[in-house]
C-alpha positions as a printed Julia matrix, in Angstrom:
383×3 Matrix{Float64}:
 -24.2    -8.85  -11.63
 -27.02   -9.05  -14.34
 -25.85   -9.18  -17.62
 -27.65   -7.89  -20.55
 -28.49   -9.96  -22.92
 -29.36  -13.65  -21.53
 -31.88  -14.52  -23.5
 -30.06  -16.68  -26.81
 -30.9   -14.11  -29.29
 -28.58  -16.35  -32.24
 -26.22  -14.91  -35.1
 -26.74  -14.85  -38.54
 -23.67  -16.37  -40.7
 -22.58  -13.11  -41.71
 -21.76  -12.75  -37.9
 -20.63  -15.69  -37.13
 -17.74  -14.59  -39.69
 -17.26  -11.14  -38.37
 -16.75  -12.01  -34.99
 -14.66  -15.47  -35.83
 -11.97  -14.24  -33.05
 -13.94  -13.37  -30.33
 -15.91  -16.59  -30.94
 -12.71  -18.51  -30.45
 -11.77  -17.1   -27.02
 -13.38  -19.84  -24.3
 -13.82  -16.64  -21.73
 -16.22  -15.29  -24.33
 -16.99  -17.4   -26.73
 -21.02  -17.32  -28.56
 -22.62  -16.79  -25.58
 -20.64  -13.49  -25.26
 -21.1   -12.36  -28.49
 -24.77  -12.61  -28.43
 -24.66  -10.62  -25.15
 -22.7    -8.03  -27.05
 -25.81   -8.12  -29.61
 -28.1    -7.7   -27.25
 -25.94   -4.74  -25.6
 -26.96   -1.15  -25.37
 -23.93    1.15  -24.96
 -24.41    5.0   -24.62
 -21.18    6.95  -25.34
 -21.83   10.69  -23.7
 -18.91   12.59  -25.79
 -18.19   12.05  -29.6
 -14.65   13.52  -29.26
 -11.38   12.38  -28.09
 -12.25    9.26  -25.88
 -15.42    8.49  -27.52
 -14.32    8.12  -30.68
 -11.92    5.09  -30.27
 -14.36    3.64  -28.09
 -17.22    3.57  -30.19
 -15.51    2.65  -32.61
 -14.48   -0.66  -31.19
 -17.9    -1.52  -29.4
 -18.86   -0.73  -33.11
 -16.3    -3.08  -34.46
 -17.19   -5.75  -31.54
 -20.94   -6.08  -32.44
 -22.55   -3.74  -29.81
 -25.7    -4.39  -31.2
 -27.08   -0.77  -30.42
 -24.83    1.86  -29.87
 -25.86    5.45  -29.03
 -23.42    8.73  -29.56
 -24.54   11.85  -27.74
 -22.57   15.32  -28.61
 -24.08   18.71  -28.95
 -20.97   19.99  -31.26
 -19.96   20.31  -34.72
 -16.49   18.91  -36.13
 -13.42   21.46  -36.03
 -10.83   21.1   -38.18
  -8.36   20.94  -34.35
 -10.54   17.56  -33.83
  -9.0    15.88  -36.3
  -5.34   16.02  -34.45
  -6.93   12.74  -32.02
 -10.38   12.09  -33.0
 -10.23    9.82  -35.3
 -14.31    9.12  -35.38
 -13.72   11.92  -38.44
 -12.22   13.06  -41.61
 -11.73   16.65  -43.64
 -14.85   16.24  -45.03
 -17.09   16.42  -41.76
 -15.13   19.49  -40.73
 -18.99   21.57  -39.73
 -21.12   18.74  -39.49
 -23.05   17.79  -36.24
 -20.24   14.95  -34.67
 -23.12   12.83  -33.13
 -24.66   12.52  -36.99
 -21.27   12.44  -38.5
 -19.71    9.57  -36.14
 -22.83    7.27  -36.47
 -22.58    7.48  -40.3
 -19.02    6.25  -39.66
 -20.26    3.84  -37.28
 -22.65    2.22  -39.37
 -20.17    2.02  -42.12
 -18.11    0.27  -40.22
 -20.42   -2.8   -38.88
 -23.99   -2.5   -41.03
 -25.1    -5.2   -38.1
 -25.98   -3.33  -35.36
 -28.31   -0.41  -34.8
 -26.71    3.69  -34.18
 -28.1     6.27  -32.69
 -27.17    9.57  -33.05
 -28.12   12.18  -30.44
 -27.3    15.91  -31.39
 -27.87   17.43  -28.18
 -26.46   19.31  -24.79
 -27.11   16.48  -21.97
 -29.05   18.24  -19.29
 -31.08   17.31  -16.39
 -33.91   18.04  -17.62
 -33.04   15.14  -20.83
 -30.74   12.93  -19.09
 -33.61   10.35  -17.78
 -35.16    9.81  -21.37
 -32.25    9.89  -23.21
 -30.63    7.23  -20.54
 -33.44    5.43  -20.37
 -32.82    3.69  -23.93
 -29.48    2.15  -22.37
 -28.09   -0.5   -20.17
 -24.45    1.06  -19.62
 -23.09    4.3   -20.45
 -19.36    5.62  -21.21
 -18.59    9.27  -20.52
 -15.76   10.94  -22.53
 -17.0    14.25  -21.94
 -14.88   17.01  -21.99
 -16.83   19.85  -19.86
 -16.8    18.74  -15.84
 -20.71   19.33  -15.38
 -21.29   16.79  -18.04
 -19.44   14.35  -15.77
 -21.4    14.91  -12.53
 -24.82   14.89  -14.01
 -23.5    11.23  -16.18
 -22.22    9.78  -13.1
 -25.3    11.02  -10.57
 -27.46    9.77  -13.41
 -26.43    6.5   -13.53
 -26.38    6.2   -10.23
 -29.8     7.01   -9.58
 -31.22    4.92  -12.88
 -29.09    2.06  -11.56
 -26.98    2.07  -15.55
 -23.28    0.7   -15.77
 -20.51    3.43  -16.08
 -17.17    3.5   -17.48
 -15.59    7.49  -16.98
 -12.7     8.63  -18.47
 -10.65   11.91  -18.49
  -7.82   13.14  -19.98
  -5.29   16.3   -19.49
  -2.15   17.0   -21.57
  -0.43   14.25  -21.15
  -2.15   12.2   -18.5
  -5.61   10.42  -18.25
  -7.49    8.58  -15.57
 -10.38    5.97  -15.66
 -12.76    4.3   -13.07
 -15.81    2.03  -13.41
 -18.92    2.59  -11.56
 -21.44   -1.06  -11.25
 -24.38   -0.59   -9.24
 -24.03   -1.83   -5.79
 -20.64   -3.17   -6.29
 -18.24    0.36   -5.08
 -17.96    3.64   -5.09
 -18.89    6.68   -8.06
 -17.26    9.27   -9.5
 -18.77   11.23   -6.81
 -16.91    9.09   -4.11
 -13.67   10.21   -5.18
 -14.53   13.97   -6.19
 -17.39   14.98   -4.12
 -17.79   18.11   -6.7
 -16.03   20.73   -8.15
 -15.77   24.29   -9.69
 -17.17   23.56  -13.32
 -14.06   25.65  -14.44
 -11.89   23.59  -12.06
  -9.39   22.7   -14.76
  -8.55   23.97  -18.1
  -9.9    22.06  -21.01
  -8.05   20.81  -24.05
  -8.44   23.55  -26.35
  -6.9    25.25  -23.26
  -4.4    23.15  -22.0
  -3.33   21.17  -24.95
  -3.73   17.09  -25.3
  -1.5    14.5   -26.83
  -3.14   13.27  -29.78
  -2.97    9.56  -28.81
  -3.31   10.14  -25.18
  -7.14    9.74  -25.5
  -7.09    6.73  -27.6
  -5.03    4.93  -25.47
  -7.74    5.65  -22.53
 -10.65    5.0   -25.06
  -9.63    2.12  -25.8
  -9.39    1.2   -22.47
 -12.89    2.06  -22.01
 -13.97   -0.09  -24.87
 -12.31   -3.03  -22.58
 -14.01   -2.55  -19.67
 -17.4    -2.01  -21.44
 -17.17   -5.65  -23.26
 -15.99   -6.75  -19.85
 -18.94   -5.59  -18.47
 -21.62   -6.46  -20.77
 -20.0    -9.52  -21.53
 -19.19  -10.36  -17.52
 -15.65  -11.38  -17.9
 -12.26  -10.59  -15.95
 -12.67   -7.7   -13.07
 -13.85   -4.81  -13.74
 -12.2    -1.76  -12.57
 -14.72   -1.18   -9.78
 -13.3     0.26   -6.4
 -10.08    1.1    -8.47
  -8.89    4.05   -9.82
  -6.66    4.09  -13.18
  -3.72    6.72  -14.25
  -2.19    6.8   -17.43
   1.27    8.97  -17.73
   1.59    8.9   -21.49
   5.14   10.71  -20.79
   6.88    8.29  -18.77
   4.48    5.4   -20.43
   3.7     4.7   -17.03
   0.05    2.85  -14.8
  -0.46    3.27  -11.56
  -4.13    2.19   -9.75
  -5.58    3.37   -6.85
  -7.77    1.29   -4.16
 -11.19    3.24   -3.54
 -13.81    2.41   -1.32
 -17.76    3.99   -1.56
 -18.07    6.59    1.07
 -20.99    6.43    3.42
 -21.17   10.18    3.03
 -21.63   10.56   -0.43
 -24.2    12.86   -1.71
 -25.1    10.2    -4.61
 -24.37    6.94   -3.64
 -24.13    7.08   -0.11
 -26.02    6.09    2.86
 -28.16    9.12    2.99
 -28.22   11.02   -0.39
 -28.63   14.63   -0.83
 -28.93   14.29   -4.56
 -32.53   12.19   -5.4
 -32.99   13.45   -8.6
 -30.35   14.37  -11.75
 -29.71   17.86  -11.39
 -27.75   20.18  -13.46
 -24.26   20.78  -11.47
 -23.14   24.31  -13.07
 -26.03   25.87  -10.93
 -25.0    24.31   -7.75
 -21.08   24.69   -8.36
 -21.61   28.49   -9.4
 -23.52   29.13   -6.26
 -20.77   27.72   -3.99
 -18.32   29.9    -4.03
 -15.25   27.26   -3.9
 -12.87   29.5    -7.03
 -10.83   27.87   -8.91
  -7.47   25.81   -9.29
  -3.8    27.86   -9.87
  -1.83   26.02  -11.92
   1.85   26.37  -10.82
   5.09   26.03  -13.1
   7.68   24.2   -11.37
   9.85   27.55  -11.81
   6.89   29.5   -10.21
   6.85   27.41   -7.18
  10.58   27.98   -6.94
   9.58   31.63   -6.46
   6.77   31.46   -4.34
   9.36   29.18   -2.14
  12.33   31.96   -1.75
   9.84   33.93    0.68
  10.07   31.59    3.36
   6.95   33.61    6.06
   5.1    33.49    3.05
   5.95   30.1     1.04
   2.62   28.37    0.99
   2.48   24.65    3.13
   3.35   21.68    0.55
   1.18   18.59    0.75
   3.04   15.23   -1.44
  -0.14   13.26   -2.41
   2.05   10.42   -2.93
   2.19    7.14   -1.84
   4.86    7.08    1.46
   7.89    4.74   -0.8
   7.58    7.41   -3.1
   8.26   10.48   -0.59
  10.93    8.51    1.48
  12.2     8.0    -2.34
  12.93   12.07   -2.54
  10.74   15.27   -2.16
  10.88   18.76   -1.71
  11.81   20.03    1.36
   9.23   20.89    3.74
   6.08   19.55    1.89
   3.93   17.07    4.2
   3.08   13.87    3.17
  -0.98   13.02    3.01
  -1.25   10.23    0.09
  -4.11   10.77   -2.06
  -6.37    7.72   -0.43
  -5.66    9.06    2.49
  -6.54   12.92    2.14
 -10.29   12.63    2.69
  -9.8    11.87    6.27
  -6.79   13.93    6.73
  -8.04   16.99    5.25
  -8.82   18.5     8.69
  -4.78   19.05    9.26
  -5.16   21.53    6.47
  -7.7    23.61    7.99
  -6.71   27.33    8.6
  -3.47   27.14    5.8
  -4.01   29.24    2.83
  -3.39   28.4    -0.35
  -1.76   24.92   -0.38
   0.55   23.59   -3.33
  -0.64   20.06   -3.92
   2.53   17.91   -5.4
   2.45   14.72   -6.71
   4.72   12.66   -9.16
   3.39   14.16  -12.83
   0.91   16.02  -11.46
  -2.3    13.57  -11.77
  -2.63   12.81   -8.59
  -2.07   16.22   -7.37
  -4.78   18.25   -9.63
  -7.25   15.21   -8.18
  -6.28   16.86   -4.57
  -6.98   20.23   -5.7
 -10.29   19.26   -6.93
 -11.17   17.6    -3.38
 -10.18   20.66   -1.69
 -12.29   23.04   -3.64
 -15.33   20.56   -1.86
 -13.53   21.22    1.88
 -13.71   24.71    1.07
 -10.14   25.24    1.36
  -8.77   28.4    -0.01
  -7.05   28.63   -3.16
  -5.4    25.49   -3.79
  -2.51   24.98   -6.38
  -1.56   22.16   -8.59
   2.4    21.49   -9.67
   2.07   21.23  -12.98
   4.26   18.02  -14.55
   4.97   17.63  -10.69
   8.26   16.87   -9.53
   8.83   14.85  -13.07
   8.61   18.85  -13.94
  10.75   20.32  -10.65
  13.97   17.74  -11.8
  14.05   18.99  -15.32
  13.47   22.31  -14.73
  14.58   23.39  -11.07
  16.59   20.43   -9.43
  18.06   17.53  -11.23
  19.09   16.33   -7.85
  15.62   16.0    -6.74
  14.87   11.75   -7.32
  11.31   10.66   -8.63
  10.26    7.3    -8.55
């Protein structure tokens, strides 16, 4: 892989001081400082996630650093993103967070961009960048960042969070699958947002932080990326699991014979078809659902087989995550299926995959069986 940068662009002594400990690490050393200099690192979302990883890139010497958001600080921001203070409670947070920015590291170059990320704006705005990091909280955002990239051949490091539980996956050109790989697509109001759903405050910096990594991995072309891998984070039980992925020949993006050519705007195309919405289940709500047996709704356990042999509820099926995309035939003609999974990660990752197969109402556990043993049955064991 190409790395930005290779031409020796030199550091000043102020530098040379700043970054002292990077310089010391042999994996990284001056040459990877200068092709952090050189760097140009797009973060799409000045919120939760982006704000702990810009401000490290900032920190690390990114020498120009871009921060798209179209909103304005809220004094409920300031619970986990800590790119702001009281006083920018109404100002613009892509203006706001590159003042902070620059304040932090006067070396490199911020750019602030105050705007709703469209189709129509993705290609210029892009176009100023070698590698992009999307903490963006509305699901459109995150198709039209990922297809984007795709198409103008840019770096990606994705990142999403929900309550308690977050997920991250790196996307290099030609070296594995996109976002799109592992969701196809899905209803734009899929899944309940933060302000809807609630978020542990330091749930997203843990995950932007993690971003931050991969991004100076990337630039700087140490360790492996997270390419072909899938990363969970269960804040709750403190708790990583990873997930082999491989680039699927049919997708629409990235695959051998696209459908999408050109960035398009995904709320039009996921409005037009027709695939509803997630339910969100309470464990105690499934346990109702369940005392009708001619009407219970079939069970599918996304998780990995050690896991179900470990303990699950009875009658759900067994279809590991990895495994659902060519097993999802089996659940042709069943309404309605309950997706289950350990803390319900996994399992709302299923629901979104069978919105795409056009299956009919599917239903997340919420907290999955974590949820089910401390509310329903303690007997029930979760590995």
């Amino acid at each position: 892989m190409s790395q930005p940068g290779h031409a020796r662009i030199g550091l000043t002594s102020q530098e040379l001081a700043r970054y002292q400990r990077h310089l010391l690490l042999p994996e990284l050393g001056l040459p990877g400082q200068e092709r952090l200099k050189a760097a140009r690192v797009l973060v799409v979302g000045a919120g939760g996630l982006g704000s702990p990883a810009a401000l490290y890139l900032a920190a690390a010497g990114c020498g120009t650093l871009g921060l798209l958001d179209e909103d304005r600080v809220e004094l409920s921001n300031l619970q986990r993103q800590i790119l702001f203070e009281v006083g920018d409670v109404g100002a613009h947070k892509a203006q706001a967070g590159a003042r902070r920015l620059q304040r932090l590291n006067d070396a490199i170059a911020v750019q602030s961009h105050p705007l709703r990320l469209e189709a129509g704006n993705v290609r210029e705005v892009f176009a100023g960048y070698d590698l992009v990091l999307d903490g963006s909280d509305r699901l459109a955002t995150r198709y039209l960042v990922n297809d984007a990239c795709v198409l103008l051949g840019k770096m990606l490091v994705t990142a999403a969070i929900h309550r308690f539980e977050g997920q991250l996956l790196s996307y290099v050109p030609g070296r594995g699958p996109c976002y799109r790989c592992l969701f196809p697509a899905a209803h734009t109001a899929a899944l309940p947002s933060c302000a809807q759903a609630g978020v542990l405050g330091v749930l997203p910096g843990v995950l932007g932080a993690l971003q931050a990594t991969e991004a100076l991995k990337l630039i700087t072309g140490i360790g492996a990326p997270l390419t072909g891998r899938l990363m969970t984070y269960d804040a709750l039980e403190l708790r990583f699991e990873e997930f082999r992925l491989a680039r699927r020949g049919d997708c629409a993006v990235c695959g051998t014979h696209p459908t999408i050519t050109v960035p398009e705007d995904p709320t039009a195309m996921n409005e037009a078809d027709g695939t509803g919405t997630i339910r969100r289940l309470s464990a105690p709500e499934l346990k109702e659902l369940l005392r009708a047996p001619p009407a219970a709704p079939p069970l599918i356990d996304v998780r990995q087989p050690y896991e179900f042999a470990a303990g699950h509820l009875a009658g759900s099926v067994n279809i590991p995550l990895d495994q659902l995309p060519q097993r999802i035939g089996e659940l042709r003609g069943h309404d309605a299926p309950v997706f289950i999974c350990r803390s319900g990660a996994r399992s709302r990752a299923a629901c979104e995959f069978a919105l795409r197969a056009q299956l009919a109402s599917p239903a997340n556990l919420e907290g999955g069986l974590l949820a089910w043993a401390r509310e329903v049955d303690p007997a029930v064991q979760v590995l």
